[in-house]
Structures are given as C-alpha cells and as structure tokens.
N, C-alpha and C positions, 0 to 999 in steps of 0.2 A: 580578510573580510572585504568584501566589493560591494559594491549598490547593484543592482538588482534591477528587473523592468520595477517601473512606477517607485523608483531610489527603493526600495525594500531592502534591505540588506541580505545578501547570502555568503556565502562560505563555499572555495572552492578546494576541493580534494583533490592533488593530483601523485597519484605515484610514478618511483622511477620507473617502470614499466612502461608508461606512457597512459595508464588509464587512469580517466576523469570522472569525478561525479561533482556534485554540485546540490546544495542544501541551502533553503529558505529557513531564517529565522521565523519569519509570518510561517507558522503552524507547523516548524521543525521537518520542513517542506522539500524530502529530496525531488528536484525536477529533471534531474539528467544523470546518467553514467554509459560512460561509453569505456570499453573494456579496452583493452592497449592492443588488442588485435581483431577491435570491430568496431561495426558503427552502432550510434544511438541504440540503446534497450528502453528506454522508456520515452510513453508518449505522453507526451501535454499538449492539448489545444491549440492553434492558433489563436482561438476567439478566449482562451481565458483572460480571466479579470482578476490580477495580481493587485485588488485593493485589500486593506487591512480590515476592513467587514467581510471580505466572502474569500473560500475557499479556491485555491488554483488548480484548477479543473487539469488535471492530469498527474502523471509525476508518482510519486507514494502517499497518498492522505493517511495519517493519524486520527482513528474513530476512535472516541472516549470523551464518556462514558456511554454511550452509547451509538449499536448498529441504526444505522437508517432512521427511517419512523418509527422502531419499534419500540416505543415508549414517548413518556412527555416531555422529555428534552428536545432539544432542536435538531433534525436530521444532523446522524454521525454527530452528536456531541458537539464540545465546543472549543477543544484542542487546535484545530484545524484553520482556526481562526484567531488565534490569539501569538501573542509575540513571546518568542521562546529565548534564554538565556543561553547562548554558547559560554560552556560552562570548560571545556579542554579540548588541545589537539594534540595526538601522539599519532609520531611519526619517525621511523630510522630506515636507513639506505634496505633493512631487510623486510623489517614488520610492516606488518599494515599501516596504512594509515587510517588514522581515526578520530571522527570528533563526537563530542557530547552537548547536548541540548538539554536545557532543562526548564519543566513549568510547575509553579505550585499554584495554588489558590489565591482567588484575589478578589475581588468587590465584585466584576464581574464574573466570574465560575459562581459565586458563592451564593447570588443574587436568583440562580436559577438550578443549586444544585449544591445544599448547603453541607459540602465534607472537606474538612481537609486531605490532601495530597499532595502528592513529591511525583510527578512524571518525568523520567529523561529519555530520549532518543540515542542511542547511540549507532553511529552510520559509520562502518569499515568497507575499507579498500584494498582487494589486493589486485594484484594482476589479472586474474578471472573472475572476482566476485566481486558482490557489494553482497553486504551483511545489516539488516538492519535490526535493532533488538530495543524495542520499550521496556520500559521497568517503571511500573507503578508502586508507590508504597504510603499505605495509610498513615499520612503525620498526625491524624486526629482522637479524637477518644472516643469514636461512632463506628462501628462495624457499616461498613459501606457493599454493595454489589453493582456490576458493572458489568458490559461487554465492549467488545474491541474487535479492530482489523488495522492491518496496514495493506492501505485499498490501491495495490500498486495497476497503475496501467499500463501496461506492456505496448509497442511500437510492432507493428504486423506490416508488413508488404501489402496484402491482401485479405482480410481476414476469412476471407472465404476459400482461401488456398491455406487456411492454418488447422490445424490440430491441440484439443490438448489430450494427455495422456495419464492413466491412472488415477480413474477416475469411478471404471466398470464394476457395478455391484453397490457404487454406495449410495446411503438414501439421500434425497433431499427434497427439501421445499421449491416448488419453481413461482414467486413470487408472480411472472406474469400473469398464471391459471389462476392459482390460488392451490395448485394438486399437493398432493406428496406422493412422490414415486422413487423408483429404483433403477439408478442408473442406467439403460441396458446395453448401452455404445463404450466397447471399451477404448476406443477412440474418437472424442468427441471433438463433430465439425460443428460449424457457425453457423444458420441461414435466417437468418433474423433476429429479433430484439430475444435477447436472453438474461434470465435475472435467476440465478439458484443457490441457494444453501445448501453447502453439501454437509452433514452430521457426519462427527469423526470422520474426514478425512485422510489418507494416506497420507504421513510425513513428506513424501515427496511427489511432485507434478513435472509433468514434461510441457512445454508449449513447443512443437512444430511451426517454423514459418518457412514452410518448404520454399515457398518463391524467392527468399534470400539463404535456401541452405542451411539456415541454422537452426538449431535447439536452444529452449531457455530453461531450465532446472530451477524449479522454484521450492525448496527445502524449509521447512517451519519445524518449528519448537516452541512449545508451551501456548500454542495455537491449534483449538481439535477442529477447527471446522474451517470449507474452503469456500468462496462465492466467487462464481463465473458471472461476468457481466458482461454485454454489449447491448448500445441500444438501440440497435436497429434503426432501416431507414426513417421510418415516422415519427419514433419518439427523441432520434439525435433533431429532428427541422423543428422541435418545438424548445429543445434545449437554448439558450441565450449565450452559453460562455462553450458553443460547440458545433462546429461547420454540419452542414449537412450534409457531407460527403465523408465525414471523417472516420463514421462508425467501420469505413471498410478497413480504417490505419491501425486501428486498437484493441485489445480485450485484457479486460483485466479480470487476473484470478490474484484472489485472493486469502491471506492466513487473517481466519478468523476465529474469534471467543465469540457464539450468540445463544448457539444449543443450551448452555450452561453455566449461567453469568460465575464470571469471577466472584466469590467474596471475602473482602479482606477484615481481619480483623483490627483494631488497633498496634499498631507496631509492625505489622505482616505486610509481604511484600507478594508482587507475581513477575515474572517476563514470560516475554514471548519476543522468538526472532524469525526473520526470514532472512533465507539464505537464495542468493541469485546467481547462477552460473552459467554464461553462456559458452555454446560449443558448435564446431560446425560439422553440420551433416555431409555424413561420406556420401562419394560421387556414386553413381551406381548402386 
C-alpha cells in the first residue's frame, strides 16, 4: 500500500515479468498498467482531480448502479467515488498476481439509493493481461436492478491514426444524435466527439493504435453491451478535469450492462469481467 497523488492510498501490482498496474482504493480505481514488454495502456488526465468527492478522470471507472444520466442517480453511480476496502493479495513466482476490493452499503450509498450490497473489484496481473472482474451481490431482503460498466480509457498515440475492430453489424444508440443505427464500418475510425451504445456486443474488441504498432484486445464476460467514447475537440475545452488537446491521447471502449439492467434477487449474485491484452502489430 503507497500514498497516492493527493495522499489517497493505492496499491501497486507488480509481476515477475516485469509488468505493472496500479489501483486506487478512492473508487477501486485501476490508473495504470503497463505490460512487462510495453509501454502505458491506459490514459488518465493530466488535469484530473484525485479528490475524495469526484471521480479520476481516466484509468478504469466502476459505474454502479447506474450508466451515465440514465436514471436519478448521480452520473455512473456512486461507486467511483467512495473509499473501497482492500480486502486480499495473491501472488506466487507463477500465478497472477491479484488483488480484491471491496464496498458495501453505508449512510452514504443508502442516503440516495436505499439497498443493500456486497461489491468487489478484483484486478489480475499477468505477463500480458490485466483482468478486471466485479461481482455484485444483493446482502439485503429487496430485489434490487441496476446497470454497470468498467469505463476503461485506453492511451492512443493519435487517435485519429487508431482503429477499433469488431464492431460491424451491431446496433447502437449514438448518444450525440439522439439516432439508433447499425453499425456499417467494420472498422471503426475516430473524427470527432463520439458517444455509442453498442446492444449485445461481440465478446471481444480490437483497438488498433497503428502509430505505436500495437493492438489492445479488449475481452468481457457477463457484460452484453459495449460503449465507445471520445470527446471531441469542443466538448474535451469545456471539460474541467481534461486538457484540450487530450481527446487526440484517448478512447475508451467499454464493457457494459445498460440494454438490460441486471436484477438481483435477495441472496443472488452477478459478475462481469474484462479481459485486456496487448500485442504488437506485425511490420508489414
């Protein structure tokens, strides 16, 4: 356990491989993993704000109980914002390394969203991956429903030199329009502010960042739906915790629950993981 920007405490994971990641207890908050044979996969701000009221603008965000606006909760819930228990670490010369996170209910969740829960994070490491897998389970005696994301933001070179893959045919909401349409790019580029729900998703995604050669394999389970985001030059200059140049560093896709809220019953549990692998693109 180390201190963190603004003393926050986080947790650093390192294997013998040489690869690194690194988790915020404030909001169970992985902000870095760099693979034992590359550089940084994920971006975080310069300009975020690692205080204990607001979320750290990059990194993996934990949405629960709820996506964005869509509902009376407070955008993406209120997970993301609260101080998580590290709960274990396992680690041997072979296996992963792995830690666990954990948030129940408390005066404030309860104050604005009255159910009981059991949420943990748990973040593995191996040589080529990071693995991240929530697990929500209803401790109370109220049938509760919910949706989720791990709203990770990927590190781009250029993201206008980037691609993502496997994607072509499927529908989704494009939150800018207000449309619903059908994919028709089966490799999708970048050229402005982008916001989409993809319905049922394909288990696995490619992100292309051809200007540094590599590929990032983005893999989910118990997660049906995917959302692409960047926010373009206009709407990154009015963001607060986000340079105005940055939109061209990032994009996040992400594994999400919104199509079809989870609901659990008393005693009933759900996960969902996403699996991250990066590789480099052959020369030629």
């Amino acid at each position: 356990r180390f201190e963190g920007v603004n003393f926050l405490p986080k947790l650093r994971l390192s294997h013998p491989s040489g690869g690194v990641a690194e988790v915020y207890l404030h909001g169970a908050h992985v902000t870095s993993w760099v693979p034992a044979a590359g550089d940084e996969v994920l971006f975080v701000s310069r300009n975020a704000a690692f205080g204990r009221d607001t979320s750290i603008r990059g990194g993996i965000p934990v949405v629960f109980p709820q996506f964005a606006d869509e509902g009376p909760l407070p955008k993406h819930g209120f997970v993301r914002t609260q101080e998580w228990t590290w709960l274990e670490a396992d680690s041997s010369d072979d296996d992963p390394v792995r830690v666990t996170l954990q948030l129940e209910q408390n005066s404030t969740t309860q104050a604005i969203w009255p159910y009981a829960f059991q949420a943990r994070l748990s973040v593995q490491l191996t040589e080529h991956e990071l693995t991240t897998e929530l697990a929500v389970t209803n401790t109370g005696d109220e049938t509760f429903a919910f949706t989720s994301a791990l709203h990770t933001y990927f590190r781009i070179t250029d993201v206008r030199g980037s691609a993502i893959v496997g994607l072509g045919g499927v529908g989704y909401r494009d939150k800018v329009t207000g449309e619903h349409r059908v994919e028709s790019e089966p490799v999708l580029t970048i050229s402005g502010e982008v916001d989409r729900i993809y319905w049922n998703a394909p288990p696995e995604l490619r992100i292309q960042d051809s200007r540094a050669a590599r590929d990032i394999r983005v893999r989910s389970s118990g997660f049906a739906d995917a959302v692409v985001w960047n926010p373009g030059k206009e709407l990154a200059r009015k963001l607060p915790d986000f340079g105005n140049q940055e939109y061209l560093e990032m994009i996040c896709v992400e594994a999400a629950q919104i199509g079809v809220p989870v609901t659990l019953k008393p005693g009933a549990a759900w996960r969902g993981s996403q699996q991250l692998q990066l590789s480099r693109q052959n020369a030629g």
